[in-house]
Residue frames as a rotation matrix with the C-alpha (Angstrom) as fourth column:
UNK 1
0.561 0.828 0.000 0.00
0.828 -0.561 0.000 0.00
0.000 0.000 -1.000 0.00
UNK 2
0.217 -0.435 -0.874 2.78
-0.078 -0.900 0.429 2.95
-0.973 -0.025 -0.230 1.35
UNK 3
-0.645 -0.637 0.423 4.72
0.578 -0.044 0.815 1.91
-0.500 0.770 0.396 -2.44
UNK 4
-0.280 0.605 0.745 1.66
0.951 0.281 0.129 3.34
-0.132 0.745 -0.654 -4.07
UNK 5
0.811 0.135 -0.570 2.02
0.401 -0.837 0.372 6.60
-0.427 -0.530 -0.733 -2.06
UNK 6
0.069 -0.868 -0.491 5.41
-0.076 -0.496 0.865 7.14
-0.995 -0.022 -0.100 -3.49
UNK 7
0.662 0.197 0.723 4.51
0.674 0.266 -0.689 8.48
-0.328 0.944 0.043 -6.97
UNK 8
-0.112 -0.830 0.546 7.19
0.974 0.018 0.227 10.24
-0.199 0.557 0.807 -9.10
UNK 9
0.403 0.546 0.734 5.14
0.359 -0.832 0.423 13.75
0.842 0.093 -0.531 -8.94
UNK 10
0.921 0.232 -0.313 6.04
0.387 -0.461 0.798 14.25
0.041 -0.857 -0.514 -5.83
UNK 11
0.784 -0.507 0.358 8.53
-0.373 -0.846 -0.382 16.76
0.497 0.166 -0.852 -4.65
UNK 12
-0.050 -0.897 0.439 12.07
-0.999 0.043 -0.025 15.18
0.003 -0.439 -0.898 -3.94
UNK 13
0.858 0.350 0.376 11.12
-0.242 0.921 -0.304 11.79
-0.453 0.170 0.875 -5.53
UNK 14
0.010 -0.872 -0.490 14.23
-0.999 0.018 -0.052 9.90
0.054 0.490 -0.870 -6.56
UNK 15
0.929 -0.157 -0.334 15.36
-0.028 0.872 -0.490 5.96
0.368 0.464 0.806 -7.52
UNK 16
0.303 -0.690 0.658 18.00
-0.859 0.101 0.502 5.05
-0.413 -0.717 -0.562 -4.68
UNK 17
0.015 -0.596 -0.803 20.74
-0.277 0.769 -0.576 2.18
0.961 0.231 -0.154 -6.27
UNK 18
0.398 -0.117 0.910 20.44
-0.874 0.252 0.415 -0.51
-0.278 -0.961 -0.002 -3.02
UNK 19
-0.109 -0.562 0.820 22.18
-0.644 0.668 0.373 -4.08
-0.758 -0.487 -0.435 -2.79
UNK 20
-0.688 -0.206 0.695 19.98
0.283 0.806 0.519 -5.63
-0.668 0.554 -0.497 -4.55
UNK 21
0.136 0.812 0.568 17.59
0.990 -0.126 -0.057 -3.86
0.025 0.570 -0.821 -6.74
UNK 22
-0.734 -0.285 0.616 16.17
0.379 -0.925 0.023 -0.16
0.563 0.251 0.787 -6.99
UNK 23
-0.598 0.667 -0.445 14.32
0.792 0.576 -0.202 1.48
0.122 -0.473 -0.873 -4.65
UNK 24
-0.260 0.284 0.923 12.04
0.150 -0.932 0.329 4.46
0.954 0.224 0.199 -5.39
UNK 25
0.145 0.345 -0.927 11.11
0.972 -0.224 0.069 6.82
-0.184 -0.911 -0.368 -2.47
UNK 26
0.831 0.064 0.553 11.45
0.097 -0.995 -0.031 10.63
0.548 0.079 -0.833 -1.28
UNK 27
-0.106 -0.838 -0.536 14.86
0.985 -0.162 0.058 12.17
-0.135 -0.522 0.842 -0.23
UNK 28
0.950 0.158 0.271 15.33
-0.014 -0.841 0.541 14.92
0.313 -0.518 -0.796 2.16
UNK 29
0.285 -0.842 -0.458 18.25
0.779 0.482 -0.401 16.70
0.558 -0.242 0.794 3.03
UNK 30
0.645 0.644 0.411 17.07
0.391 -0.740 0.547 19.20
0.656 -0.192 -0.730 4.97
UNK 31
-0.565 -0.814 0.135 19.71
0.157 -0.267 -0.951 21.93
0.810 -0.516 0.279 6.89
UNK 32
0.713 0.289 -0.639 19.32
0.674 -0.033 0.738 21.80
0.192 -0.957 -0.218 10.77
UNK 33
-0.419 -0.357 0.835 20.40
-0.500 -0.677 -0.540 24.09
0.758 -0.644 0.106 13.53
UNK 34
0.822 0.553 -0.137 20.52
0.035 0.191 0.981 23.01
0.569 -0.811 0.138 17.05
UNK 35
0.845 -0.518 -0.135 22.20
0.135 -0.038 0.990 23.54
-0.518 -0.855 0.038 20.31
UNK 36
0.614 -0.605 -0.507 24.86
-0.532 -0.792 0.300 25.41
-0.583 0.085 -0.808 18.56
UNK 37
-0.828 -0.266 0.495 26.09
0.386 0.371 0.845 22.52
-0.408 0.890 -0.205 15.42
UNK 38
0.223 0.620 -0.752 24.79
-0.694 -0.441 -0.569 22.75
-0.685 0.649 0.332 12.09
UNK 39
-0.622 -0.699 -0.352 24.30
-0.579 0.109 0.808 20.66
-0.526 0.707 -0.473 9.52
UNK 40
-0.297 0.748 -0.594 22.24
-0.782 0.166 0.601 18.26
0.548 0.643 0.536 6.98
UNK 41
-0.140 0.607 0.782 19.50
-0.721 0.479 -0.501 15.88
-0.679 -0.634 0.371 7.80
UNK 42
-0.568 0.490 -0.661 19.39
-0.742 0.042 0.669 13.41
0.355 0.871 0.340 4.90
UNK 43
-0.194 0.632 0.750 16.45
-0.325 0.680 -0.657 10.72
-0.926 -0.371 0.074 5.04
UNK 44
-0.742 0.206 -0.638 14.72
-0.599 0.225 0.769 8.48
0.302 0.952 -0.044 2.64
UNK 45
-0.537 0.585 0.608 11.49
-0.715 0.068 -0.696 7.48
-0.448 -0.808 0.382 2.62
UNK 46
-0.668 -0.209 -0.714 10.42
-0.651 0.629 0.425 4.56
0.361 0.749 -0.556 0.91
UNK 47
0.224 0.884 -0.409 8.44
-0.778 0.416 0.472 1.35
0.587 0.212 0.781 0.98
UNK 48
0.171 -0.389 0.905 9.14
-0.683 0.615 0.393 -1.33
-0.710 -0.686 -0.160 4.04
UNK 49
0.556 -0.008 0.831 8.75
0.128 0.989 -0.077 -4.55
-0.821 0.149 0.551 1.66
UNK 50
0.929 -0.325 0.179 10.29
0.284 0.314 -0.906 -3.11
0.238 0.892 0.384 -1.31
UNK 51
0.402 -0.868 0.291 13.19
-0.915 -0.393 0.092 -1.75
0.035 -0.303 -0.952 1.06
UNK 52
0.034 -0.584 0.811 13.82
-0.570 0.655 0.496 -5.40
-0.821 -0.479 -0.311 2.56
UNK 53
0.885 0.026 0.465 13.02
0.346 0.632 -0.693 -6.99
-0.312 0.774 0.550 -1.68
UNK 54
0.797 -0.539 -0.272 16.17
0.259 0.712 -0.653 -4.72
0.545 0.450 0.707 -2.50
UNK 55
0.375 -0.667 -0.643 18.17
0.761 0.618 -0.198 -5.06
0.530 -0.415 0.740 0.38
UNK 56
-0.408 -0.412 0.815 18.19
-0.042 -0.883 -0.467 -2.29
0.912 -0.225 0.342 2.08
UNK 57
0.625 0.206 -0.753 18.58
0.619 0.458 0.638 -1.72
0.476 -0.865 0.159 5.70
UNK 58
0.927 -0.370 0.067 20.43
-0.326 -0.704 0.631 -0.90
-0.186 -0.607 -0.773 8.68
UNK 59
0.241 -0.883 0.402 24.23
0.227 0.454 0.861 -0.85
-0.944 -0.116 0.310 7.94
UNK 60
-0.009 -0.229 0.973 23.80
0.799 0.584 0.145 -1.14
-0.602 0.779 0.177 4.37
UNK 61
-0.288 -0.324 -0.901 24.45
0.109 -0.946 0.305 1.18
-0.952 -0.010 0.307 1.87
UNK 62
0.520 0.571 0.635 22.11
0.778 -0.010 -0.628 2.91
-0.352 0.821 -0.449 -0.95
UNK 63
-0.746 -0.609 -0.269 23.23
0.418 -0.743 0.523 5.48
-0.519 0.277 0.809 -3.44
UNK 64
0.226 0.757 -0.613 21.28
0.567 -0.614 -0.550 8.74
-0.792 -0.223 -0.568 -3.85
UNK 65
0.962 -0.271 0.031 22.05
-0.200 -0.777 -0.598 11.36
0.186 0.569 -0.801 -7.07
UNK 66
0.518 -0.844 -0.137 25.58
0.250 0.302 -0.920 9.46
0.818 0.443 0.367 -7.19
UNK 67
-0.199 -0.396 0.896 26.09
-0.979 0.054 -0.194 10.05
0.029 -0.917 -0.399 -2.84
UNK 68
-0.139 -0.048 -0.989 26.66
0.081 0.995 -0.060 6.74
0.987 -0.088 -0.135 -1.53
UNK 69
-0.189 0.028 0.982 25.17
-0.930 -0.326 -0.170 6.72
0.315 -0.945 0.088 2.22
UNK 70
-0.978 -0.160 -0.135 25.18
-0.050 0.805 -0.591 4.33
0.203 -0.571 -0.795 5.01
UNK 71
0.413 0.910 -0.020 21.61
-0.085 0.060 0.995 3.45
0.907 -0.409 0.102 6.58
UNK 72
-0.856 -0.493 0.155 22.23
-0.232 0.098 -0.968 4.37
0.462 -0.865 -0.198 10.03
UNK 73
-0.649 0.700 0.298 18.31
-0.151 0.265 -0.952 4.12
-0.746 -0.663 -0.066 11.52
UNK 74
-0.681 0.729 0.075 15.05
0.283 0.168 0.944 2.88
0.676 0.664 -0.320 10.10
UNK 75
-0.773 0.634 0.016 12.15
-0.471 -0.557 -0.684 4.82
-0.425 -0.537 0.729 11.46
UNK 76
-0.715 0.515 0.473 8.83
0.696 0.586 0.414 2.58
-0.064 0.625 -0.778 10.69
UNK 77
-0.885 0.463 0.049 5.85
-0.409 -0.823 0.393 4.62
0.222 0.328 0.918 9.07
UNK 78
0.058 0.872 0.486 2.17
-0.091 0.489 -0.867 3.98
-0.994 0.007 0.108 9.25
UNK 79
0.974 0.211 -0.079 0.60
-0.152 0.356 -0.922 1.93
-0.166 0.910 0.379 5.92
UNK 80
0.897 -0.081 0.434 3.52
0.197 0.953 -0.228 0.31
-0.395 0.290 0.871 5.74
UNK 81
0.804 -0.513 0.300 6.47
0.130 -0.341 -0.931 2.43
0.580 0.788 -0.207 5.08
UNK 82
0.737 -0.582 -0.343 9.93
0.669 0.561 0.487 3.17
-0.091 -0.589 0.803 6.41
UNK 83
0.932 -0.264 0.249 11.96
-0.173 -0.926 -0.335 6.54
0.319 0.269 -0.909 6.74
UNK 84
0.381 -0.898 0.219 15.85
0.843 0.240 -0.481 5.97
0.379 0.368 0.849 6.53
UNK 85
0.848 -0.226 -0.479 18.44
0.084 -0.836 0.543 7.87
-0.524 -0.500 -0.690 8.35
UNK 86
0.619 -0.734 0.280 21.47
0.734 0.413 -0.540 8.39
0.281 0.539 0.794 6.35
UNK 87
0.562 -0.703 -0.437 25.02
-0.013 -0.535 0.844 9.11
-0.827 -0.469 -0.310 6.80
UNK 88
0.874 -0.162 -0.457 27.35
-0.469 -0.043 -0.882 9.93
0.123 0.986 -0.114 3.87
UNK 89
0.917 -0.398 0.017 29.57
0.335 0.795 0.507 7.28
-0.215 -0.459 0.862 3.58
């Protein structure tokens, strides 16, 4: 159901290169401030079943617009989805 939410219209839609496959979603790299650091937030939001069909996870590493990040957290969504923390690797 969430894959069906993630339609190519949307703003900051992209096709992440994982392990085994491709995995469409939304990426965010949004600049923070806090408690006196600064710096980006990226995420990726994506489908749970087509994250774990291609291999993506914690540890593992997708490429984004030719960045190569680590999954550091997986944040589950409601309806079935799954927001990625990432760290450039």
């Amino acid at each position: 159901m969430y894959a069906e939410l993630i339609d190519p219209d949307l703003p900051g839609y992209r096709l992440a290169s994982a392990p085994a496959g491709t995995l469409p979603g939304i990426f965010s790299n949004a600049w923070l401030q806090a408690a006196g650091q600064a710096g980006t937030f990226p995420t990726f939001t994506c489908d749970t079943a087509t994250a774990t069909e291609a291999g993506a996870g914690n540890g593992r590493e997708i490429t984004i617009d030719a960045v190569a990040y680590i999954i550091r957290e997986s944040q589950p969504r409601d309806g079935g989805g799954v927001t990625f923390i990432l760290e450039v690797a």
